[in-house]
C-alpha angles and dihedrals in degrees: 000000000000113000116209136185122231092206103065092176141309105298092061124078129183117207131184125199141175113245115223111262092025131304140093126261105198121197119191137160094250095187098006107156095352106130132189115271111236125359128354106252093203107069110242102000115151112260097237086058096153120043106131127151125208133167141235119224125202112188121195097262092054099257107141124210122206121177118212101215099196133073120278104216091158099287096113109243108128083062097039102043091047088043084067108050082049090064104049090043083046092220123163107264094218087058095056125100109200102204115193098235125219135253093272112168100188096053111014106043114174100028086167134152117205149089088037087260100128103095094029087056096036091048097105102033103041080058086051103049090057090041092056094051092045090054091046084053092054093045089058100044080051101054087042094040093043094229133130106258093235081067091065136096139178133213121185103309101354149080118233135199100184085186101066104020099252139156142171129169110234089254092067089052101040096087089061106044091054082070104046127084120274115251113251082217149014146195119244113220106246113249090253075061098061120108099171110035116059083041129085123248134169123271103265089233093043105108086039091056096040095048093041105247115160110276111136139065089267091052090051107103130167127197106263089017115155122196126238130200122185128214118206136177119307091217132043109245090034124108138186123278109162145346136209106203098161093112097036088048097059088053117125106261092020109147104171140324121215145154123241143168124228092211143018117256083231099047120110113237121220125212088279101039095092121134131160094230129017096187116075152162118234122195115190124190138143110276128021098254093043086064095036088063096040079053086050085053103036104104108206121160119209131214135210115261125218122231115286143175125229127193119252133192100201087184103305092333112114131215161141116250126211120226118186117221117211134069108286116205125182099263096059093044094058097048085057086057099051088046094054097038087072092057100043118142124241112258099178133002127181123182115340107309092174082063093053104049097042092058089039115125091209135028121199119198137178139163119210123194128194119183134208118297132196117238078214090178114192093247106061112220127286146141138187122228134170106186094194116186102303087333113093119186118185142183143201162037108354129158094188111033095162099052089037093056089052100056082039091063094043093055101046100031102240137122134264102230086054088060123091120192121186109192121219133200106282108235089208131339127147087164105322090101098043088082095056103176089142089071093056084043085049087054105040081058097053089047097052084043104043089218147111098258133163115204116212124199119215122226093257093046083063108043092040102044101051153255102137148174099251124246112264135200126177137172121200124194135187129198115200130185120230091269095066086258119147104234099148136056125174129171127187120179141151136139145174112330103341140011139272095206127118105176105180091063139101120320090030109089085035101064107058092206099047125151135184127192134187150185151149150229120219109227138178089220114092124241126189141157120323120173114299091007106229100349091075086080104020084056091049099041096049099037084051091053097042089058087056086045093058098043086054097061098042097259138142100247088226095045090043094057093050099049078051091053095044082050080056101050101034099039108008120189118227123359099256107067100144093207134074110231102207084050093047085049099043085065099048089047093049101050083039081067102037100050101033094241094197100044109070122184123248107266104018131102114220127203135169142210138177139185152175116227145140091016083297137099129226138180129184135190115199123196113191134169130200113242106183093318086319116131111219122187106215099181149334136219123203135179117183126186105197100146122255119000125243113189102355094203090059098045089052095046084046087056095039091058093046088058097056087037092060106035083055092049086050107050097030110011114118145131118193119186116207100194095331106323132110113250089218129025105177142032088270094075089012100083117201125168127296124224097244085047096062115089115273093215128047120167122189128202121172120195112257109235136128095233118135116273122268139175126316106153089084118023101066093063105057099056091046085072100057092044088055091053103051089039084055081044091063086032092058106011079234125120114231110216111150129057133271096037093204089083091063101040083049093053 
């Protein structure tokens, strides 16, 4: 039996009151003060990441309210966190109501989505929080019932003295136990306890999406709403210098044409206050194509921008930012990457990897490039706002409330406790609304308006205007003795603007000469999350290379990684290896059996991939066939090890996702710039997969274990890359080193 405490620290607070007409409402700080274990996966997030507060709510009639405080975005957690706390409250599942809950600063505080960290870090205290108000339940059946509480049991949805044949549903008891003392402590049920989680349940919104209830930013009207549209720069580097709107203007449903800024030139940007331009043009009118055709209408002529520097808060880090004026194309940024590559600082050495490399028999290099890539969500993006006065009331699809308030309130100059967010259901994220400047542009509009507007984005506002997946470059390099042995590592990555690098991972600790390099190359174009931020090339780039590796000296690629990781476990190099060895091989010996690893079938090509993210593991093996030049994916086998398993439908449609996801990115995925412009701007250049190009088969195993949940948003989709490309490799006899993998298989 686990004992927690309902007081984390001081920070936290648990609350209990009665609800008019019967009933409990009980507050509580469900991740107050928890932070992540290691290192933080998302680069620059604050350490307390996590601290938000929700409530569970026990009417009369026994039906039990639980809000889910962070943004749903598919991922399932407004089904899974709420999951949780019912577990531990053992309450009857049909009888629970998930509420999205609103941005609310002063008692839910980092209502953030990201770095697929929320269920690992509210693990203990959402199971808390439902332990606390069972235990307050059975407090008050004991004091009505006369019974010592040790006497009491509970069963979904109601209270139980076997003794004397008692029972009471929680509604009859929740009157009582508002009023009553919270525990200082209470007992956590053990995991052969548990009724809800291990089992599968519906996603709390499914019959609302699949029936088309409104559920998402675009769904989201007001009575007198407008609507607004923005037109930025065509080019990156360039700014605005006039507009001609006479004849955009006179057109029918035309309300008013002007120009804004997002932000201030002065103001001090935090880690999620990124946007591509800053100077627009808004348009507002009554009805969406009444303001497309007055944009089509709407003459503005644009003008270069020096080089300038902005301020940035990374999190209490100060500093002065950069920003390269000029029209970057491919060509040119690739020749800054080549350039800085050769100047990149040492991360991580181990041994003496220049020794190695210089009395090595034989040297294997390779160079691997990924390019930008657009988020492109289903749901383009959009948010309501009604700055009213010194009141501002806004809507929509956000991945990060709390840090978007805050940079709200700076630009209008009002305070937080006057803005109200309500949060919808994200029709696609994965970082691309973590950087939410069309909700301060939403609500600059409404205040120049002094109206209730929403402001949509087209498809081509949003891949045209930021945010993207950065450029990435990486060279790999072996060293092996005469004898085939591996006795040299080197990596060395970067990218525009940041790069892809994590040294401290597989195969780093199992390789005694090991060296990692990085470096960077500043841009005017503007690069943000994208699932699985970095890893989603690094993955892809060193699974890839270990597979050559291993052919090179004569190994099975499956066999090779885990003497590497035995290396890892039994004689590490270097004390800060981010990965645990036995974890990282229980997946690849796990998708080894499932998928029969040495019995591959006549006709298809096999290749493999693993890797350590996001605090998870992942392994995936990929059978794919030629038809006419034609790549078909046959079947993939994946084994995760993310702890414990919450809701095991959603986790395999999670990874499932992930799967198709990647295999698209890989093959198709791909963003150019000639002198600042996007070379595609909608789905018809922008080429994304296809439904008979997605595998036929997957099949999805997860490591058995009791160890506490961690991510699984994030890490099924980086290794899925590399296992498409070496099974290509079998498929072709050629290597595939640069993204999207259609080019090479075209050439």
């Amino acid at each position: 039996m686990t004992i927690s405490k309902t007081t984390l620290n001081r920070r936290s607070f648990l609350k209990v009151s009665a609800l008019a007409g019967g009933g409990m409402m009980l507050s509580f700080g469900w991740l107050a003060g928890c932070k992540p274990q290691g290192k933080d996966e998302a680069l620059g997030m604050p350490k307390d990441w996590y601290r938000v507060n929700g409530f569970i709510k026990i009417g009369e009639n026994g039906l039990v309210t639980i809000m889910s405080p962070n943004p749903e975005g598919g991922q399932n957690i407004k089904t899974g966190m709420p999951l949780i706390v019912a577990e531990e409250l053992d309450a009857d599942w049909d009888k629970v109501v998930v509420e999205q809950a609103p941005l609310d600063t002063d008692n839910f505080i980092r209502q953030f989505i990201g770095g697929s960290q929320a269920i690992r870090i509210g693990w203990k205290p959402l199971r808390t929080a439902g332990a606390t108000a069972r235990q307050m339940l059975v407090n008050a059946a004991a004091q009505t019932w006369q019974v010592d509480a040790s006497e009491i049991s509970t069963e979904p949805g109601f209270l139980v003295h076997k003794a004397s044949g008692k029972k009471a549903h929680f509604g009859e008891m929740a009157s009582l136990a508002a009023t009553l003392l919270v525990p200082e402590d209470v007992s956590l049920k053990e995991i052969s306890e548990f009724r809800l989680i291990g089992k599968s349940h519906k996603n709390v919104d499914a019959k609302n999406i699949v029936t088309g209830k409104p559920l998402f930013g675009v769904d989201y009207k007001k009575p007198g709403m407008l609507i607004a549209m923005i037109v930025h720069p065509p080019a990156h580097g360039l700014r605005l210098k006039s507009f001609d709107d006479s004849l955009a203007r006179s057109l029918p449903g035309i309300k008013d044409i002007f120009p804004i800024k997002s932000h201030q030139d002065d103001y001090e940007r935090t880690f999620f206050d990124t946007t591509s331009f800053t100077d627009l043009v808004a348009i507002v009118g009554n009805t969406t194509w009444e303001v497309m055709q007055a944009k089509k209408a709407l003459k503005v002529e644009w003008e270069e921008f020096s080089t300038y520097q902005e301020k940035r808060d990374w999190n209490g880090r100060k500093e002065l930012r950069t920003i390269p004026g000029g029209l970057e194309d491919e060509q040119e940024q690739l020749q800054k990457m080549n350039v800085a590559a050769k100047s990149a600082r040492t991360v991580r050495k181990d041994g003496n990897p220049d020794a190695a490399f210089r009395k090595a028999a034989k040297v294997i290099e390779k160079t691997y490039n990924g390019p930008f890539l657009a988020h492109n969500c289903m749901e383009p993006m959009n948010f309501f706002a009604h700055v009213d006065g010194n009141q501002v009331h806004c809507a929509g699809p956000l991945q990060k409330p709390e840090l978007t308030e805050q940079a709200l309130s700076s630009r209008l100059g009002i305070p937080i406790e006057n803005i109200h967010i309500d949060m919808t259901r994200l029709g696609g994220g994965y970082g691309r609304r973590s950087y939410a400047h069309w909700l301060i542009e939403a609500a600059v509009i409404s205040q120049k308006v002094n109206a209730p507007i929403k402001l949509i984005y087209s498809r081509e506002d949003d891949m045209t205007g930021g945010i993207y997946r950065p450029m990435y470059q990486a060279t790999y390099r072996a060293a092996l003795d005469k004898d085939n042995n591996l006795i040299g590592f080197h990596v060395n990555a970067g990218g525009l603007v940041e790069p892809p690098s994590y040294p401290d991972r597989f195969p780093a600790g199992a390789i005694e000469n090991y060296l990692a390099e990085e470096w960077t190359v500043a841009s005017n174009i503007t690069v943000g999350s994208f699932r699985a931020p970095r890893s989603n090339f690094i993955a892809a780039a060193e699974q890839s290379f270990l597979d050559e590796i291993a052919e090179a000296m004569g190994k099975d690629p499956i066999d090779f990684r885990l003497e590497l990781l035995q290396r890892a476990k039994q004689n590490p190099v270097g004390e800060n290896n981010d990965y645990d060895p036995d974890r990282y091989a229980g997946v690849l010996e796990l998708v080894k059996e499932k998928s029969n690893w040495g019995q591959v079938p006549t006709g298809i090509s096999r290749g493999v991939s693993a890797y350590f993210c996001h605090n998870s593991y992942a392994a995936q093996v990929l059978d794919l066939k030629m038809m006419n030049g034609q790549v078909q994916v046959e079947k993939v086998v994946q084994a995760l090890d993310c702890g414990l398993i919450i809701n095991p439908d959603a986790a395999r449609n999670l990874c499932e996702g992930a799967v198709v996801d990647a295999i698209g990115t890989a093959m198709f995925g791909e963003l150019k710039f000639n002198q600042g412009v996007t070379d595609k701007s909608n789905f018809d250049k922008y080429r994304m997969i296809r439904m008979r190009e997605a595998p036929k088969v997957i099949e999805t195993y997860f490591v058995e274990n009791q160890i506490d949940p961690t991510g699984l948003g994030e890490p099924g989709y980086p290794p899925v890359f590399a296992a498409l490309a070496n099974a290509l490799y079998r498929a072709t006899g050629k290597r595939f080193y640069d993204q999207p993998f259609v080019h090479q298989l075209l050439n």
